[in-house]
Backbone atoms as SQL, in Angstrom:
CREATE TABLE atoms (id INTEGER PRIMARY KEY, chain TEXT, resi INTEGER, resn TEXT, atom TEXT, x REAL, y REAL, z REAL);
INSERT INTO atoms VALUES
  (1, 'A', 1, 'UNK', 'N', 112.188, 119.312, 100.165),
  (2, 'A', 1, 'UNK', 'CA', 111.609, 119.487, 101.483),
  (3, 'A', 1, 'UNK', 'C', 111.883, 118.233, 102.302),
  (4, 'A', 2, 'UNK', 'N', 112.463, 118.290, 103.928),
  (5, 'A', 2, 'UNK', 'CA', 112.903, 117.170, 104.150),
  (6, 'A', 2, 'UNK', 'C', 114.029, 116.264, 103.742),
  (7, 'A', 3, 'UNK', 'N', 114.847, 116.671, 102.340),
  (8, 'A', 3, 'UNK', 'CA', 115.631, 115.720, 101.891),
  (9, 'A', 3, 'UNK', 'C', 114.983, 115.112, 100.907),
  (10, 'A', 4, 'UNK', 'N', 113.467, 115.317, 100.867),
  (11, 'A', 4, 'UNK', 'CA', 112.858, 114.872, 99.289),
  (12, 'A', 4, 'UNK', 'C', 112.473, 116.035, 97.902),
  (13, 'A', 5, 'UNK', 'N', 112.667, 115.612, 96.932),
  (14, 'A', 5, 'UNK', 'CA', 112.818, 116.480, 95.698),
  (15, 'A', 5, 'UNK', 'C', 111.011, 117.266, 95.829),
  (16, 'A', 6, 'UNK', 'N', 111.318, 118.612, 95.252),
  (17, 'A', 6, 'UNK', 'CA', 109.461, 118.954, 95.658),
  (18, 'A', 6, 'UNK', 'C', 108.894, 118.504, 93.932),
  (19, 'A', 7, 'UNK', 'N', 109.429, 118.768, 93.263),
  (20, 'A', 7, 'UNK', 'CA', 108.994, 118.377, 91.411),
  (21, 'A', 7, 'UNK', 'C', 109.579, 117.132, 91.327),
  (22, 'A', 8, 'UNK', 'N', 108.676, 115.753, 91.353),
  (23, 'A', 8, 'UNK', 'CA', 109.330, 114.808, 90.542),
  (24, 'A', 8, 'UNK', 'C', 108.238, 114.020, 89.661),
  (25, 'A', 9, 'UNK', 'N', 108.268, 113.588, 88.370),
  (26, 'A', 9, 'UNK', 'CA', 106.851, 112.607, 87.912),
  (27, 'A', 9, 'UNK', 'C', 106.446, 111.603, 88.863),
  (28, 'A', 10, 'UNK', 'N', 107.477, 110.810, 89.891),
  (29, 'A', 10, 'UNK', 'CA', 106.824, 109.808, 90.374),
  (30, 'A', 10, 'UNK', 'C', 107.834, 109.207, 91.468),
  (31, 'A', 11, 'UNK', 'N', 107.730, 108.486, 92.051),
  (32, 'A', 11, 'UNK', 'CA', 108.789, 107.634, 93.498),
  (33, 'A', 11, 'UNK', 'C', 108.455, 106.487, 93.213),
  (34, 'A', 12, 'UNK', 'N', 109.857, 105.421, 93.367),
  (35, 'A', 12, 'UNK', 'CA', 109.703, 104.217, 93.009),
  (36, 'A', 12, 'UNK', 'C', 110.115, 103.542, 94.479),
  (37, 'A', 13, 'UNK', 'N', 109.694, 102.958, 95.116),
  (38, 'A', 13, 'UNK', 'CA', 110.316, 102.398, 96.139),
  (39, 'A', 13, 'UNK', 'C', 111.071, 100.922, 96.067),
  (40, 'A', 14, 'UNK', 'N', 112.623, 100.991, 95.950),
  (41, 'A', 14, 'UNK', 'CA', 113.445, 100.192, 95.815),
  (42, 'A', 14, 'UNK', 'C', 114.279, 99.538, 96.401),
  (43, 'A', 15, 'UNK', 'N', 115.140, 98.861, 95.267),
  (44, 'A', 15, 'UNK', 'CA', 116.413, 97.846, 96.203),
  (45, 'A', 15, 'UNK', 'C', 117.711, 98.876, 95.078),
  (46, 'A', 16, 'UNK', 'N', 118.660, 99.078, 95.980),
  (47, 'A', 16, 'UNK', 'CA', 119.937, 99.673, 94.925),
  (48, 'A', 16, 'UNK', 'C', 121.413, 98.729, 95.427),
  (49, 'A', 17, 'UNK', 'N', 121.953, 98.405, 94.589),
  (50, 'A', 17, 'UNK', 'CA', 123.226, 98.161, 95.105),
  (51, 'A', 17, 'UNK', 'C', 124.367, 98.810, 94.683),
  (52, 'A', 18, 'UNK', 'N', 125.509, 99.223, 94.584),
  (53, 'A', 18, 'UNK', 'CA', 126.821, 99.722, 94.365),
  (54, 'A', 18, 'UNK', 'C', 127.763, 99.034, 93.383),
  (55, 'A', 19, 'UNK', 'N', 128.593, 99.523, 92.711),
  (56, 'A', 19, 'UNK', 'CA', 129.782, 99.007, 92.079),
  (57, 'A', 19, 'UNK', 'C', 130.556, 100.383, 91.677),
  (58, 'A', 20, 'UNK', 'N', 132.245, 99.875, 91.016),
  (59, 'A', 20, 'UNK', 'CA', 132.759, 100.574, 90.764),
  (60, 'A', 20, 'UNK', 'C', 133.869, 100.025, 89.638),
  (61, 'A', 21, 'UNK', 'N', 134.464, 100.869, 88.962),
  (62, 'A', 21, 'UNK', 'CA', 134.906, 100.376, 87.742),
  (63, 'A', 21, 'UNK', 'C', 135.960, 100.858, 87.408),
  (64, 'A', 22, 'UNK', 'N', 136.868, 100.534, 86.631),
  (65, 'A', 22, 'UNK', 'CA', 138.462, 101.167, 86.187),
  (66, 'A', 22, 'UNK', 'C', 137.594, 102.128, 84.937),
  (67, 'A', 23, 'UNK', 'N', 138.877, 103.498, 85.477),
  (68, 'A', 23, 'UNK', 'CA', 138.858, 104.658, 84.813),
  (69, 'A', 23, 'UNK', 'C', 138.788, 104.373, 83.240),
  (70, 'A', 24, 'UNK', 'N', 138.183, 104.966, 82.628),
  (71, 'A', 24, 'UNK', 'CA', 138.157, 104.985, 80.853),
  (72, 'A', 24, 'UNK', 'C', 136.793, 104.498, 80.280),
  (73, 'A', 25, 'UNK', 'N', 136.281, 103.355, 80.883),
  (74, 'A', 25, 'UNK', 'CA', 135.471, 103.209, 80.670),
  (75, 'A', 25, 'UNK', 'C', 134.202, 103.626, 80.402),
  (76, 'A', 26, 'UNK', 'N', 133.006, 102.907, 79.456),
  (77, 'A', 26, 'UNK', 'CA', 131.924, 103.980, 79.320),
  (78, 'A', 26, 'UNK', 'C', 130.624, 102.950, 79.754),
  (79, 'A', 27, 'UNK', 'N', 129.561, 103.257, 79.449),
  (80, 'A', 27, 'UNK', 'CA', 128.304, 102.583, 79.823),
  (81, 'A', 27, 'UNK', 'C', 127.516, 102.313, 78.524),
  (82, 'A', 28, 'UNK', 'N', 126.634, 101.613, 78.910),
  (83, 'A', 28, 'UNK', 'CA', 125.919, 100.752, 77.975),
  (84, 'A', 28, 'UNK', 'C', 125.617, 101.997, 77.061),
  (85, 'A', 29, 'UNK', 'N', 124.693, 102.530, 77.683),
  (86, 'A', 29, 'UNK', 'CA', 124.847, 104.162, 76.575),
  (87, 'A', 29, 'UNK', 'C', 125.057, 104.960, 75.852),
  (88, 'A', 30, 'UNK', 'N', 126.617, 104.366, 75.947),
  (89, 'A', 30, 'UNK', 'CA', 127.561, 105.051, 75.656),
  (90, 'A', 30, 'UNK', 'C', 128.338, 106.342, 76.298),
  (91, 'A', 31, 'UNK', 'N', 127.456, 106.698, 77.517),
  (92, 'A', 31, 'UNK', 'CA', 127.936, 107.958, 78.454),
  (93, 'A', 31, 'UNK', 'C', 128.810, 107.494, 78.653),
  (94, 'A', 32, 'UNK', 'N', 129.967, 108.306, 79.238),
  (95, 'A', 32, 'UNK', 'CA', 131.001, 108.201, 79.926),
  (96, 'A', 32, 'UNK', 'C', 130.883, 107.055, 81.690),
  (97, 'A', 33, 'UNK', 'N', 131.616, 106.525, 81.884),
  (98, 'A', 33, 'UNK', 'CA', 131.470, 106.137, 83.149),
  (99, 'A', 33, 'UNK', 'C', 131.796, 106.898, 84.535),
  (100, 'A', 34, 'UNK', 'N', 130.928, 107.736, 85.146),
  (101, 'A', 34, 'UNK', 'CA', 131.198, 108.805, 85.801),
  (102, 'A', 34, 'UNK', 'C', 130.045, 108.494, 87.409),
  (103, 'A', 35, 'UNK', 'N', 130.530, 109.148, 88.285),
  (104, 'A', 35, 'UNK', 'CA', 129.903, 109.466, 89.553),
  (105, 'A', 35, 'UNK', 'C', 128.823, 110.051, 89.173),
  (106, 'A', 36, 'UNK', 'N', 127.156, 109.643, 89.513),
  (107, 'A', 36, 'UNK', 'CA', 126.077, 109.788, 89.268),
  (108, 'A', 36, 'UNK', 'C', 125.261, 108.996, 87.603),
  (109, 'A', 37, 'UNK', 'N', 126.160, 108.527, 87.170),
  (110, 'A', 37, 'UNK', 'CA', 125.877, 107.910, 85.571),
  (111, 'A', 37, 'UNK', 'C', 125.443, 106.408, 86.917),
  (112, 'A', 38, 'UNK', 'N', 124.122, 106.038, 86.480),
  (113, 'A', 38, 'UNK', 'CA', 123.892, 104.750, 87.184),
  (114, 'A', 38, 'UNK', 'C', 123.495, 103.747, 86.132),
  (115, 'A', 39, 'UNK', 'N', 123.037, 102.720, 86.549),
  (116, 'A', 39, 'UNK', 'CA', 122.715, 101.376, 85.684),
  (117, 'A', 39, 'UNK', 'C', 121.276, 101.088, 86.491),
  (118, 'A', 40, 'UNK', 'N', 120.391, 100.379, 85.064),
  (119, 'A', 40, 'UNK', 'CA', 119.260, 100.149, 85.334),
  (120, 'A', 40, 'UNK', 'C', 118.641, 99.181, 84.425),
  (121, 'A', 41, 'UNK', 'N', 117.544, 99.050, 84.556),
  (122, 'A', 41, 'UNK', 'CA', 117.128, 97.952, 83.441),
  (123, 'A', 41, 'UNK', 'C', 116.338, 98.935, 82.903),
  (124, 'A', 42, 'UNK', 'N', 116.448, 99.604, 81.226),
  (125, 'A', 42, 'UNK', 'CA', 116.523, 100.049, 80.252),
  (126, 'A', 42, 'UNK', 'C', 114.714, 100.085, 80.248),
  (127, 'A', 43, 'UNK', 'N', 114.080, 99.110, 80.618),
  (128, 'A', 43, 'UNK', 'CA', 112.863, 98.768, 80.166),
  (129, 'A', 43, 'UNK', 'C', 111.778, 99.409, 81.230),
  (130, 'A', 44, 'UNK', 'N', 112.758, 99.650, 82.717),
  (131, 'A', 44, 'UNK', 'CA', 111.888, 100.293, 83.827),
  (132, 'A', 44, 'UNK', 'C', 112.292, 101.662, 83.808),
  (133, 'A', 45, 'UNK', 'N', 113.642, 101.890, 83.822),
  (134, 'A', 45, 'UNK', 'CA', 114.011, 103.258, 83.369),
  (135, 'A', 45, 'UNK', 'C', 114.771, 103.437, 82.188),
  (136, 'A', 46, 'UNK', 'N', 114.307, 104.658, 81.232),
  (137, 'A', 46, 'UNK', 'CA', 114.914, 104.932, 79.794),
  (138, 'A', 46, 'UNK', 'C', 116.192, 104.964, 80.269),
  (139, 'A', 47, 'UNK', 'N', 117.327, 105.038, 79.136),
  (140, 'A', 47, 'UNK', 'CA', 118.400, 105.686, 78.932),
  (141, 'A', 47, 'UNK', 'C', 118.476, 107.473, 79.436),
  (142, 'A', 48, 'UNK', 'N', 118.761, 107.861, 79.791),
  (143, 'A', 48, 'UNK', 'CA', 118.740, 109.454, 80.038),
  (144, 'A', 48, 'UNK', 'C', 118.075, 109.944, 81.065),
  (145, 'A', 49, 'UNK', 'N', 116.873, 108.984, 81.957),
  (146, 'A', 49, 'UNK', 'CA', 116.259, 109.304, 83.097),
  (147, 'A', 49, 'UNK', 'C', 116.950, 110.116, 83.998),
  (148, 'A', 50, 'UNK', 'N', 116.597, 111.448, 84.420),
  (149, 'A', 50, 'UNK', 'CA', 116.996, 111.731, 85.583),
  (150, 'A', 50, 'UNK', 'C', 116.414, 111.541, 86.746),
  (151, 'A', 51, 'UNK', 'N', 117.155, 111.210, 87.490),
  (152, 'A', 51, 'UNK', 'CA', 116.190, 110.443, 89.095),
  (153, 'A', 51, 'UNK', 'C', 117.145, 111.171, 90.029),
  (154, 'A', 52, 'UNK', 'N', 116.471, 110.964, 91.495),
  (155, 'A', 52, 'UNK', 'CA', 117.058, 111.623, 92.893),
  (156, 'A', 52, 'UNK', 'C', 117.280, 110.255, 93.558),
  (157, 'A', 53, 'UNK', 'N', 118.061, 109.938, 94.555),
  (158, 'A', 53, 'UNK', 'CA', 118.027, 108.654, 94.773),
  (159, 'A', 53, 'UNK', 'C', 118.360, 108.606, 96.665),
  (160, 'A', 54, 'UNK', 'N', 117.424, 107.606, 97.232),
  (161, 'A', 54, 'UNK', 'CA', 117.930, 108.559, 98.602),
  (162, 'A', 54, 'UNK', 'C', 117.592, 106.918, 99.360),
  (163, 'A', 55, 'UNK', 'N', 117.980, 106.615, 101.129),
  (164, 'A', 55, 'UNK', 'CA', 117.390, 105.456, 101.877),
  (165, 'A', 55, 'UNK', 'C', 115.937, 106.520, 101.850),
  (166, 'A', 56, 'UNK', 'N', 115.283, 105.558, 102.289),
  (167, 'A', 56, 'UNK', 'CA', 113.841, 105.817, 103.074),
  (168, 'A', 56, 'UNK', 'C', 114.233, 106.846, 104.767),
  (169, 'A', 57, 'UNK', 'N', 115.251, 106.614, 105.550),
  (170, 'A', 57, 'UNK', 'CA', 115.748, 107.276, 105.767),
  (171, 'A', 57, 'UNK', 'C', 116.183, 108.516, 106.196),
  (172, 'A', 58, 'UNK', 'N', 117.045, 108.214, 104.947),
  (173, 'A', 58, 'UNK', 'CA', 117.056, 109.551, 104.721),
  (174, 'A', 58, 'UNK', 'C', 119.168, 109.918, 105.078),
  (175, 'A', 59, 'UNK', 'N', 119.401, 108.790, 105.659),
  (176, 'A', 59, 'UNK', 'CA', 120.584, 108.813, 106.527),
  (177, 'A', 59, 'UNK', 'C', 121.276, 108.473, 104.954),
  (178, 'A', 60, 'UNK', 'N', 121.133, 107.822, 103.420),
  (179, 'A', 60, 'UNK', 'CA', 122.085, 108.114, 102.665),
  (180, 'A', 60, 'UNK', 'C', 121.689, 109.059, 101.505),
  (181, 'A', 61, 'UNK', 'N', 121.980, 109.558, 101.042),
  (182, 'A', 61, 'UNK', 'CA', 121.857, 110.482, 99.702),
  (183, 'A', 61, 'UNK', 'C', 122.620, 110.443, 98.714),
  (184, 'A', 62, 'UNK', 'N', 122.113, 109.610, 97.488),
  (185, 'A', 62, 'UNK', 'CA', 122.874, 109.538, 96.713),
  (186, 'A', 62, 'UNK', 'C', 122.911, 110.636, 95.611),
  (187, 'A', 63, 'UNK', 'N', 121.767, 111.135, 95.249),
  (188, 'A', 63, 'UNK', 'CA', 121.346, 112.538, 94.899),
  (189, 'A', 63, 'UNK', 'C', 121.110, 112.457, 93.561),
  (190, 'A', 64, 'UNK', 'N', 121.032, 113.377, 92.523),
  (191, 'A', 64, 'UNK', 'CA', 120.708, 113.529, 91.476),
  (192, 'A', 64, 'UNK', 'C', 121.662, 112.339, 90.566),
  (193, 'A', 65, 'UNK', 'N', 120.817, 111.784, 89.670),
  (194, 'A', 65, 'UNK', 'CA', 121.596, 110.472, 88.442),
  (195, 'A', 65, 'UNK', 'C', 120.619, 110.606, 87.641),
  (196, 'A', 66, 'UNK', 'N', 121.696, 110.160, 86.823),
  (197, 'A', 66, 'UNK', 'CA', 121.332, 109.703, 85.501),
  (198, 'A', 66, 'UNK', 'C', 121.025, 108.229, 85.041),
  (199, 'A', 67, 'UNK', 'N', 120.138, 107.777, 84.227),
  (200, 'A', 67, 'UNK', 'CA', 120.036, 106.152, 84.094),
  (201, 'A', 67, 'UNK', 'C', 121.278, 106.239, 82.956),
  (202, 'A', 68, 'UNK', 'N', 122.313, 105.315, 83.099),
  (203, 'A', 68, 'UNK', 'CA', 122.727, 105.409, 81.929),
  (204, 'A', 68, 'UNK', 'C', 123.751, 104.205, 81.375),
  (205, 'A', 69, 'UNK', 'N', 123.613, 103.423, 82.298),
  (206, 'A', 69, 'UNK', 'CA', 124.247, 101.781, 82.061),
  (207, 'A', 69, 'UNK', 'C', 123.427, 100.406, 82.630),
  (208, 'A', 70, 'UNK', 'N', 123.844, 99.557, 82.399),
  (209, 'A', 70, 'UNK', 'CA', 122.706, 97.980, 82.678),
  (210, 'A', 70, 'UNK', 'C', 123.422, 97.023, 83.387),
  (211, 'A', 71, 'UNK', 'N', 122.605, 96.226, 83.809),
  (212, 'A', 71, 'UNK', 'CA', 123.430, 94.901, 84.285),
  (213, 'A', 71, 'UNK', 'C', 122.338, 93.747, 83.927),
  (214, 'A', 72, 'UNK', 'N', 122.933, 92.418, 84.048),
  (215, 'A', 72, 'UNK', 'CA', 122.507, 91.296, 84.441),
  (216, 'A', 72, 'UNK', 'C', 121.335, 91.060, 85.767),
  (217, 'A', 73, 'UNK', 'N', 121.541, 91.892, 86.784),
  (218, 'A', 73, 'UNK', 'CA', 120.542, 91.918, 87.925),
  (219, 'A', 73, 'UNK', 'C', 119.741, 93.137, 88.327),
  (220, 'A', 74, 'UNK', 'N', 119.823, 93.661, 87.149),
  (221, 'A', 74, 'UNK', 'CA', 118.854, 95.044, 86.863),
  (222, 'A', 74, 'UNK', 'C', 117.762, 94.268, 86.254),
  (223, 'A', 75, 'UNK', 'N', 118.274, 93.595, 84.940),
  (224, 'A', 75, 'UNK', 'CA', 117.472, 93.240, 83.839),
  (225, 'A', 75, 'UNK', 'C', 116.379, 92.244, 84.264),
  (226, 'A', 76, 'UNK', 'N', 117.015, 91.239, 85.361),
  (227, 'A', 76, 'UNK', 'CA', 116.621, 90.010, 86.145),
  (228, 'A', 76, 'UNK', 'C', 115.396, 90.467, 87.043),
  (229, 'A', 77, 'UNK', 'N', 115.733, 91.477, 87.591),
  (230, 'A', 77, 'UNK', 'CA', 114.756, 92.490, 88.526),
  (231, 'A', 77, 'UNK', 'C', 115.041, 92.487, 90.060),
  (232, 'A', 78, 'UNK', 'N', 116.436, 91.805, 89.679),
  (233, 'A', 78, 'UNK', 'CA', 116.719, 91.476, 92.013),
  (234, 'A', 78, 'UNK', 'C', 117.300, 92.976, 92.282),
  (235, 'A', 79, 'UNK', 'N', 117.717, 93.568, 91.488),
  (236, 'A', 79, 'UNK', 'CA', 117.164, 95.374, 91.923),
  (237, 'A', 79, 'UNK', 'C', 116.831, 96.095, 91.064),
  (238, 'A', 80, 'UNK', 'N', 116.796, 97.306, 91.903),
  (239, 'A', 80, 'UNK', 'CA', 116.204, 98.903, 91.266),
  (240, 'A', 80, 'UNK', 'C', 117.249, 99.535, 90.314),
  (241, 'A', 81, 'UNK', 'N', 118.309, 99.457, 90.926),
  (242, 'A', 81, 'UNK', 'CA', 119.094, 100.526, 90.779),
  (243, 'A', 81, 'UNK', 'C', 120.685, 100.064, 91.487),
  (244, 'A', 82, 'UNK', 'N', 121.294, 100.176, 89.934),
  (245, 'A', 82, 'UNK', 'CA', 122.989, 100.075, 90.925),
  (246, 'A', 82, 'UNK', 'C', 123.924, 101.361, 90.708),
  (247, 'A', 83, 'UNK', 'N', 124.217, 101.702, 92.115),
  (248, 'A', 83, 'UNK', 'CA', 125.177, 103.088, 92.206),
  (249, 'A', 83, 'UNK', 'C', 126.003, 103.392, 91.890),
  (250, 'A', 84, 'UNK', 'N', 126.964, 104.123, 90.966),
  (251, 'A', 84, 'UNK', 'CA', 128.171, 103.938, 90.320),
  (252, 'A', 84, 'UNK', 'C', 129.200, 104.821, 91.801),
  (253, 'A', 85, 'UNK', 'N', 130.350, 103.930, 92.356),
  (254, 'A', 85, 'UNK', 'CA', 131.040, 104.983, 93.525),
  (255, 'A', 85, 'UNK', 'C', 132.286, 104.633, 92.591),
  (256, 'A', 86, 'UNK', 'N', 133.300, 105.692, 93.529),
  (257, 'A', 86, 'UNK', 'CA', 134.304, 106.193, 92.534),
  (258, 'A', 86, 'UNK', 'C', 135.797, 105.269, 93.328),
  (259, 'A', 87, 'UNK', 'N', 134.887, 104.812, 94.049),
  (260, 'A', 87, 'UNK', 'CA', 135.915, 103.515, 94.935),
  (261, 'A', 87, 'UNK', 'C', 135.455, 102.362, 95.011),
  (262, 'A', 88, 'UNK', 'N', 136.194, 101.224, 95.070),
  (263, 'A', 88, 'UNK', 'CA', 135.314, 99.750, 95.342),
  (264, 'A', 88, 'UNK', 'C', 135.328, 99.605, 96.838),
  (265, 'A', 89, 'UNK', 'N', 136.016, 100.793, 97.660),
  (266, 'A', 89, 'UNK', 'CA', 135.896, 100.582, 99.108),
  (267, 'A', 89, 'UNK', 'C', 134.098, 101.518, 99.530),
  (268, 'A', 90, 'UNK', 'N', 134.173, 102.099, 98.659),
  (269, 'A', 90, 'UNK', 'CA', 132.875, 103.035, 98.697),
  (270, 'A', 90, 'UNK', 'C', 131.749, 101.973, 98.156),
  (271, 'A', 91, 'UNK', 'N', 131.694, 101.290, 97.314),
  (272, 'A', 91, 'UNK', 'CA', 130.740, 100.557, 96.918),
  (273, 'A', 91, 'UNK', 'C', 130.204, 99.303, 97.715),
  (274, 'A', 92, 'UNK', 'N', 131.401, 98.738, 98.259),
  (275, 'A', 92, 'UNK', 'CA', 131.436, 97.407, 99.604),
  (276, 'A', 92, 'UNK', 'C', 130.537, 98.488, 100.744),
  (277, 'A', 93, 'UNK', 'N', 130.952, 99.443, 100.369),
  (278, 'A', 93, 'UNK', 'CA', 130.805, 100.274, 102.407),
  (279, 'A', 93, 'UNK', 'C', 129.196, 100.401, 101.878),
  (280, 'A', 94, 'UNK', 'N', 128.646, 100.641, 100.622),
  (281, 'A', 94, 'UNK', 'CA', 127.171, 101.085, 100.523),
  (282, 'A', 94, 'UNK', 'C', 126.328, 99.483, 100.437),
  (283, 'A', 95, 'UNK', 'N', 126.603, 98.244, 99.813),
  (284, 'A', 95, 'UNK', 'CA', 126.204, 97.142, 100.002),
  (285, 'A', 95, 'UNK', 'C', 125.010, 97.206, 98.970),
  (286, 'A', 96, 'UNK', 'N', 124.098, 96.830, 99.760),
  (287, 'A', 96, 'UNK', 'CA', 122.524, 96.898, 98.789),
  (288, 'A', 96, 'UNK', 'C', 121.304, 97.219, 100.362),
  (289, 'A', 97, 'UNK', 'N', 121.208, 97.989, 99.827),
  (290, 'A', 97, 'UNK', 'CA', 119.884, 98.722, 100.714),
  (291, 'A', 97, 'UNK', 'C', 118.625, 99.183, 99.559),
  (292, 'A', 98, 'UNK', 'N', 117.705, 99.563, 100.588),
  (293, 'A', 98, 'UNK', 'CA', 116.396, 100.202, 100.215),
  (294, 'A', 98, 'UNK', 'C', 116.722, 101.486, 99.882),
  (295, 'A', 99, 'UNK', 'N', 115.734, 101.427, 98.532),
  (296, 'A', 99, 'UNK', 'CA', 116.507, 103.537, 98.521),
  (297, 'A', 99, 'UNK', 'C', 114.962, 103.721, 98.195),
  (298, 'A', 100, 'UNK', 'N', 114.623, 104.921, 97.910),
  (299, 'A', 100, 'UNK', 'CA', 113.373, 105.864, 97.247),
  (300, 'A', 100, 'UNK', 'C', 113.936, 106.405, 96.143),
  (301, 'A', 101, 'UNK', 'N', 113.586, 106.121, 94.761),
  (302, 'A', 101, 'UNK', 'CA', 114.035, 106.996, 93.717),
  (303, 'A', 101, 'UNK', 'C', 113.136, 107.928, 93.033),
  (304, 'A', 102, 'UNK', 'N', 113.387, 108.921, 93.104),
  (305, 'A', 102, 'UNK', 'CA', 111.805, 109.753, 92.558),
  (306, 'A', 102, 'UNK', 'C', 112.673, 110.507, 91.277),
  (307, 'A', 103, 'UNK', 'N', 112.093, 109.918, 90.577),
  (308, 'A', 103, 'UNK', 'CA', 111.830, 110.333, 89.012),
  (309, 'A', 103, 'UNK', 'C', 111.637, 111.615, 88.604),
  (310, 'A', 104, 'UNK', 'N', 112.731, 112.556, 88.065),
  (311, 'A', 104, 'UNK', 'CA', 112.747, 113.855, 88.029),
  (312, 'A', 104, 'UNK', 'C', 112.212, 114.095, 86.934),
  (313, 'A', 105, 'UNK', 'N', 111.339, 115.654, 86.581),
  (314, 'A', 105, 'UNK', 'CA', 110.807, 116.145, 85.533),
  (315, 'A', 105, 'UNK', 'C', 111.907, 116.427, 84.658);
């Protein structure tokens, strides 16, 4: 409704930033490295979380993900959430913004 999910356990209000990666690769997980497979700190979101991911906004939509890789500034806590894009021109163009992630059943 609006661009927000109507079933989710909960909304986290965040910081997300972007990256992107050479083909083959996989994630901390072990998932595949794929468009919507995101990175997180393991300890705020499980491995396998499905989340919706959007600005406050509303003007980006990153949409349905999966938690399923980590970083150094996940773990640190200087964000929420980093976006996996399937370009590094796509990942520069998204930067680090505020998103809403609401935590899917």
């Amino acid at each position: 409704e609006n661009g927000n999910p109507l079933n989710y356990l909960y909304k986290v209000d965040g910081v997300a930033t972007a990256y992107n990666v050479r083909a083959g690769r996989s994630t901390a997980s072990g998932r595949d490295l794929i468009v919507g497979h995101v990175a997180v700190d393991p300890a705020e979101f499980p491995y396998g979380t499905r989340m919706y991911i959007k600005t406050p906004s509303g003007s980006f939509i990153y949409g349905v993900a999966v938690a399923a890789d980590t970083g150094l500034a996940l773990v640190e806590g200087h964000v929420d959430v980093d976006l996996l894009f399937e370009t590094y021109l796509e990942a520069t163009m998204f930067g680090k913004r505020n998103v809403e992630i609401y935590v899917l059943e």
